[in-house]
Wavefront OBJ file of the C-alpha trace (Angstrom):
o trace
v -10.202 16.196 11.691
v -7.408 18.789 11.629
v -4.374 17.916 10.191
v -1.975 18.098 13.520
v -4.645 15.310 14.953
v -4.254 13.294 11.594
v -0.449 13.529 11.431
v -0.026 12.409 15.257
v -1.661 9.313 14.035
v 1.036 6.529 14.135
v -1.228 4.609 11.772
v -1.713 8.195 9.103
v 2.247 8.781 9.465
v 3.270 5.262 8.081
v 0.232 5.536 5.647
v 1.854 9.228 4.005
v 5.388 7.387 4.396
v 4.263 4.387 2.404
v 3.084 6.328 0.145
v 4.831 9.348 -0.948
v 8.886 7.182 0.678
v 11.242 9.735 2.957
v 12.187 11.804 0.518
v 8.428 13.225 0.297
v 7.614 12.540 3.606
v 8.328 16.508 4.850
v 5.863 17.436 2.182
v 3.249 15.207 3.516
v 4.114 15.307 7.233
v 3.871 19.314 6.983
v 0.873 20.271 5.202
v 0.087 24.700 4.806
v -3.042 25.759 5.288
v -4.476 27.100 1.807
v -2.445 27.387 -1.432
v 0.791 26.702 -1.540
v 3.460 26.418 -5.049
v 5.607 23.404 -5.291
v 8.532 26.396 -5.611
v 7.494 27.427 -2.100
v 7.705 24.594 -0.978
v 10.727 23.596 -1.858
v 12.400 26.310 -0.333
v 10.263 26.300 3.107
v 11.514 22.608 3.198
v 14.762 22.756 1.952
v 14.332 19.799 -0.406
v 14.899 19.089 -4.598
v 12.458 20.549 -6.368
v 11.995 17.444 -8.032
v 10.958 15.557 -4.644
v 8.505 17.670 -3.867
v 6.692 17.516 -7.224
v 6.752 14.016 -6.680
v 5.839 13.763 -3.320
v 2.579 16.470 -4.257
v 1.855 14.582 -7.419
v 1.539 10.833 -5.518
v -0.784 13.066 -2.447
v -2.266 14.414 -5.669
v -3.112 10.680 -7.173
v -4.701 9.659 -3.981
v -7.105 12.570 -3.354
v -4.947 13.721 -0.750
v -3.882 17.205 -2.713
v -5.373 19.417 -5.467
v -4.207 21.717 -7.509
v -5.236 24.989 -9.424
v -3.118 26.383 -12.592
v -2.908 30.356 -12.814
v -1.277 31.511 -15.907
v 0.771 34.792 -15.641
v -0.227 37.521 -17.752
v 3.550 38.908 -18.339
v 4.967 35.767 -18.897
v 2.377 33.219 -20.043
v 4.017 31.036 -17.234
v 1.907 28.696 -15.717
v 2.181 28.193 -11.640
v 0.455 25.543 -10.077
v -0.987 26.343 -6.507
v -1.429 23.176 -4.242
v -4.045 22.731 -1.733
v -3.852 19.402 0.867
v -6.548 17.324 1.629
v -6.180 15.093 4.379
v -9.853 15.111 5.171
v -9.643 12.218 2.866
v -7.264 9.763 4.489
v -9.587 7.643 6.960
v -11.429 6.711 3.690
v -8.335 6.116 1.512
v -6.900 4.033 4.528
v -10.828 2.146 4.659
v -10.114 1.590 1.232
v -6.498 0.218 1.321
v -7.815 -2.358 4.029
v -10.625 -3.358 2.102
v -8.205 -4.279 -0.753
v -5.737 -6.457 1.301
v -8.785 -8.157 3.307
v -9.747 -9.046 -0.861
v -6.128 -10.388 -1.526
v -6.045 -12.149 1.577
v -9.045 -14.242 0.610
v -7.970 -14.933 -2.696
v -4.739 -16.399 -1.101
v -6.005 -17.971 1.616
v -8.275 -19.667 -0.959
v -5.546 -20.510 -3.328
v -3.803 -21.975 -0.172
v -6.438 -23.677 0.969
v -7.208 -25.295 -2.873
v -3.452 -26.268 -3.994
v -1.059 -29.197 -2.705
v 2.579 -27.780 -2.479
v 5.567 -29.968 -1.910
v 9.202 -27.935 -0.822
v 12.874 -28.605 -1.411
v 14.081 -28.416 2.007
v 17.627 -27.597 0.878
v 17.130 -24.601 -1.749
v 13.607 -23.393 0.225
v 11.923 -23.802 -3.424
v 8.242 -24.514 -3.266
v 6.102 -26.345 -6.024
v 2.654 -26.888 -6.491
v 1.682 -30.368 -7.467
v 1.817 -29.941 -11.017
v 5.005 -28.891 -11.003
v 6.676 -31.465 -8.668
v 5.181 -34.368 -10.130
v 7.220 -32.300 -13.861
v 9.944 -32.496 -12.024
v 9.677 -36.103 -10.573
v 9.493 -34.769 -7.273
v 13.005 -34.067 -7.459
v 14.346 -30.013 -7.009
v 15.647 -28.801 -10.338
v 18.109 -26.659 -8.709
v 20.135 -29.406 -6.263
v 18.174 -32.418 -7.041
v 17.092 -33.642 -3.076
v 13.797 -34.689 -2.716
v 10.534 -32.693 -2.920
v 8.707 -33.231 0.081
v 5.314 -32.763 0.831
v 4.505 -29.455 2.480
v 2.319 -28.498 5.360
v 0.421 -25.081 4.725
v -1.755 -25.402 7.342
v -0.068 -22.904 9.930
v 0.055 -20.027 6.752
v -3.670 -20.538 5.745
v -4.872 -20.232 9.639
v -2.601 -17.052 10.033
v -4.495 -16.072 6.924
v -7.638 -16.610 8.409
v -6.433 -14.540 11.528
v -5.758 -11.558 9.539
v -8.915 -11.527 7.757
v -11.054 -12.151 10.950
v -9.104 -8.944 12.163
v -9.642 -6.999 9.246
v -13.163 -7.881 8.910
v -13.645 -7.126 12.508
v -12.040 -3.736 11.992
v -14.366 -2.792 8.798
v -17.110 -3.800 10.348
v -17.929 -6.555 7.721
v -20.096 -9.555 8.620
v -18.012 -12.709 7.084
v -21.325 -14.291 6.033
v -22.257 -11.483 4.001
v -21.065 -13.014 0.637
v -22.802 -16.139 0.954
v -26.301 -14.773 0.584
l 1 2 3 4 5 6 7 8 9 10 11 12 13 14 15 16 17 18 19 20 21 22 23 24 25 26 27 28 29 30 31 32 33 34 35 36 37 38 39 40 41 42 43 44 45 46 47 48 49 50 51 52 53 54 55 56 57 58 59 60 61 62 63 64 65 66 67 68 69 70 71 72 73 74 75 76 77 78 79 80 81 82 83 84 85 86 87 88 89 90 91 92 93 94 95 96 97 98 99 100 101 102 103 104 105 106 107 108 109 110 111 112 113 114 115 116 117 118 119 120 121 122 123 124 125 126 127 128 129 130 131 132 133 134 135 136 137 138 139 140 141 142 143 144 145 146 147 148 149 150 151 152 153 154 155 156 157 158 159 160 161 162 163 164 165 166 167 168 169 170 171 172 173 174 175 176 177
């Protein structure tokens, strides 16, 4: 996929922005064909130096740029010449999903597994353990701990992870063979 098609992705745009904040994001939303220096750049973009190193070195850490060192004969400099890879992203983004679908079910597990009680006045919630230290009384104003219903957070839980399996492609009985 060519990088105009990638970066008129709505999803790929807040995926580069996420990553590499505003201050990078002109380094990332305007990729040059072949080798490019950081110094370049810079002055193409009209940015810090500094952000753009930053912004190529993140794109660097996810496989989304390389980079090749020439030393200069005169000088003994060394320049580094930066080459994007967006060819990548659909698998990084694969990747990030498959991640959050794993965090999901851990919490949705830990919701499912735990008893919480909330202090309706400071918005503090305990598990059980820790309300029945506290005598089921809030530490902070003293009202009452009541018991709290977690129901409508574990079954939007298990809404996201139904739509994030169903987006990998991942059959949710797969892990109980």
């Amino acid at each position: 996929m060519a990088f105009e098609e990638l970066l008129n992705d709505p999803v790929i745009q807040k995926y580069l922005h996420e990553l590499v904040g505003p201050e990078g994001m002109p380094v990332a939303a305007a990729p040059p064909e072949g080798e490019v220096t950081d110094e370049e750049l810079a002055e193409e973009l009209d940015l810090e130096l500094n952000d753009v190193r930053r912004a190529l070195f993140i794109l660097y850490e996810n496989d989304l740029a390389s980079y090749r060192r020439v030393r200069d004969e005169d000088s003994g400099w060394l320049t580094y010449l930066w080459t994007f890879h967006y060819d990548n992203i659909p698998e990084n983004l694969e990747a990030e999903m498959e991640r959050l679908l794993e965090a999901i079910e851990e919490r949705e597990e830990y919701e499912r597994t735990h008893e919480f009680y909330l202090c309706e006045v400071c918005s503090i919630r305990f598990e059980f353990g820790e309300a029945m230290d506290q005598g089921f009384q809030c530490p902070e104003c003293a009202s009452p701990l009541e018991s709290m219903d977690n129901d409508a957070l574990v079954e939007a839980m298990e809404e996201r992870g139904a739509a994030l399996r169903e987006e990998l492609n991942v059959d949710i009985h797969a892990d109980a063979d």
